[in-house]
C-alpha positions in Angstrom: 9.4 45.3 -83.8 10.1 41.5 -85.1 8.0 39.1 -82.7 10.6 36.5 -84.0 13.2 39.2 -82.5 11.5 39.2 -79.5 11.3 35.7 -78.6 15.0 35.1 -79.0 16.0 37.7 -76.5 17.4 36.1 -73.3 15.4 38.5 -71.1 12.3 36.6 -72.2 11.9 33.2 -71.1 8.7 31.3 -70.0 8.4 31.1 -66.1 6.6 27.7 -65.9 9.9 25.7 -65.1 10.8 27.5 -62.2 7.2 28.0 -60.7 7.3 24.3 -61.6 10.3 23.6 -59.1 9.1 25.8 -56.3 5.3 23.7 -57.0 7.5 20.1 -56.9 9.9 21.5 -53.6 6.4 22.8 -52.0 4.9 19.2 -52.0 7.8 17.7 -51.2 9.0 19.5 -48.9 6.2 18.6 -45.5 6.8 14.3 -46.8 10.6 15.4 -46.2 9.9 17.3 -42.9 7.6 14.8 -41.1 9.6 11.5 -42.4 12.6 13.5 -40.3 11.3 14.9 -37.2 11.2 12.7 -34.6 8.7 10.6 -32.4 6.8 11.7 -29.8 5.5 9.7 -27.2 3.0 6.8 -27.7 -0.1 7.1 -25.5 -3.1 4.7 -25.2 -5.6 5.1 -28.8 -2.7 6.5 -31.1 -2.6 4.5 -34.5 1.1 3.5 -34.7 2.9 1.4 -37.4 5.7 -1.4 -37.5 8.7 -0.3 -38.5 9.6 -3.6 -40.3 8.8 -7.3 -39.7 9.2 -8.2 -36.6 8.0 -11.5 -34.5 5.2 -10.3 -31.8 3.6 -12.4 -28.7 -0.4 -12.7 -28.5 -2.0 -11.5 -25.3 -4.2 -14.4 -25.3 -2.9 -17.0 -27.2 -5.6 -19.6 -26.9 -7.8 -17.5 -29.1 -6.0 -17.8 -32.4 -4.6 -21.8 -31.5 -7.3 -23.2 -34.0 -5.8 -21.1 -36.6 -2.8 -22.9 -36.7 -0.6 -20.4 -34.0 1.5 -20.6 -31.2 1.7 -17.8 -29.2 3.6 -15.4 -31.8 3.0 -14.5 -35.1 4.7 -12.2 -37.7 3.9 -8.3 -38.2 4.6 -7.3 -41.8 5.9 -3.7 -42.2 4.6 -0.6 -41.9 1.3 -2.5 -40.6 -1.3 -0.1 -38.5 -2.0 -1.3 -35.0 -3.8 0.7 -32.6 -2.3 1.1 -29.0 -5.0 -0.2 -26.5 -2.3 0.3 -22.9 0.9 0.6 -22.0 2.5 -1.9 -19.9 3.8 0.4 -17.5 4.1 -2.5 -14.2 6.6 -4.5 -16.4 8.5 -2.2 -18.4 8.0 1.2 -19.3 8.6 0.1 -23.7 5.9 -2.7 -23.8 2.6 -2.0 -25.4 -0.8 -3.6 -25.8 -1.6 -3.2 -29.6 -4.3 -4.4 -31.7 -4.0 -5.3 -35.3 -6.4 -2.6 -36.9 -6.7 -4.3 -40.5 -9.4 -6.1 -42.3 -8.4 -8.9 -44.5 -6.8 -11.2 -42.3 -3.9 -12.5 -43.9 -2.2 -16.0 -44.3 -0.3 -17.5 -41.8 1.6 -16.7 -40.2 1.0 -13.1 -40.1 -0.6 -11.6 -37.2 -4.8 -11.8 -37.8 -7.5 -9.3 -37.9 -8.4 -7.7 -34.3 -5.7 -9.8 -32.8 -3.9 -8.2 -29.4 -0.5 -8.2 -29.4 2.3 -7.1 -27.0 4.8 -5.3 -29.1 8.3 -3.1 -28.0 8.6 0.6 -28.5 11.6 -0.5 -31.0 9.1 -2.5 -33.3 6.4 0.7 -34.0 6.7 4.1 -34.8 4.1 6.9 -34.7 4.7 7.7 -38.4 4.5 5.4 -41.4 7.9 5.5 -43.3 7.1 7.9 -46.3 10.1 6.7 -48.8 8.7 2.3 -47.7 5.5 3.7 -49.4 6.7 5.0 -52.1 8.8 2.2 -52.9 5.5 -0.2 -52.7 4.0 1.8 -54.9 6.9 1.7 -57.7 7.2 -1.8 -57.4 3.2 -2.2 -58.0 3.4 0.1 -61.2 6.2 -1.5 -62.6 5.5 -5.0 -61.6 2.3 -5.0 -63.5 
């Protein structure tokens, strides 16, 4: 037999692109699933993450006055905060949360180890898997 003959058979195809699908669909596959399931409940110590910028209220404002703040400042998105309590005596969505990053930023987004009272509508248990992605894009392409 030809080995030319033999390679132009349609029985006899390399199998790298589909075990390179099922490879691509098995790592994509768990971002998909968690990005989707829902929340469960936040409890006191979970790291949670803002689900986009929203305007928070310090717990004790007269700590961060020399810096230039009132008694709010801005969370930017998707930015880890730990939950220290739940504010359960004044409603049952109010958190204690503490800014868990080290670089403090500029003003006037929230600083460094600053405790803030946030809404269960402003964090979310899970960072948003397609936000990050899109950060990342923009940094490639931007530089």
């Amino acid at each position: 037999m030809n080995r030319q003959s033999d390679c132009a058979e349609p029985g006899n195809r390399s199998p790298l692109l589909p075990i390179g699908i099922i490879v691509l669909s098995m790592l994509a596959l768990p971002a998909l699933l968690s990005s989707t399931v829902p929340d469960g409940p936040v409890k006191d110590g979970d790291v949670v993450f803002s689900t986009d910028q929203h305007r928070v209220y310090f717990v004790h404002p007269e700590r961060f006055e020399a810096l230039g703040y009132a008694d709010f400042c801005l969370l930017q998105p998707r930015e880890q905060l730990l939950i220290m309590r739940t504010l359960a005596a004044r409603e049952p969505t109010m958190f204690i949360a503490r800014t868990i990053r080290q670089p403090s930023p500029a003003f006037p987004f929230c600083p460094s180890q600053a405790d803030l009272m946030v809404k269960s509508h402003q964090i979310t248990l899970k960072a948003t898997v397609w936000g990050g992605l899109s950060d990342l894009l923009a940094h490639v392409f931007s530089s």
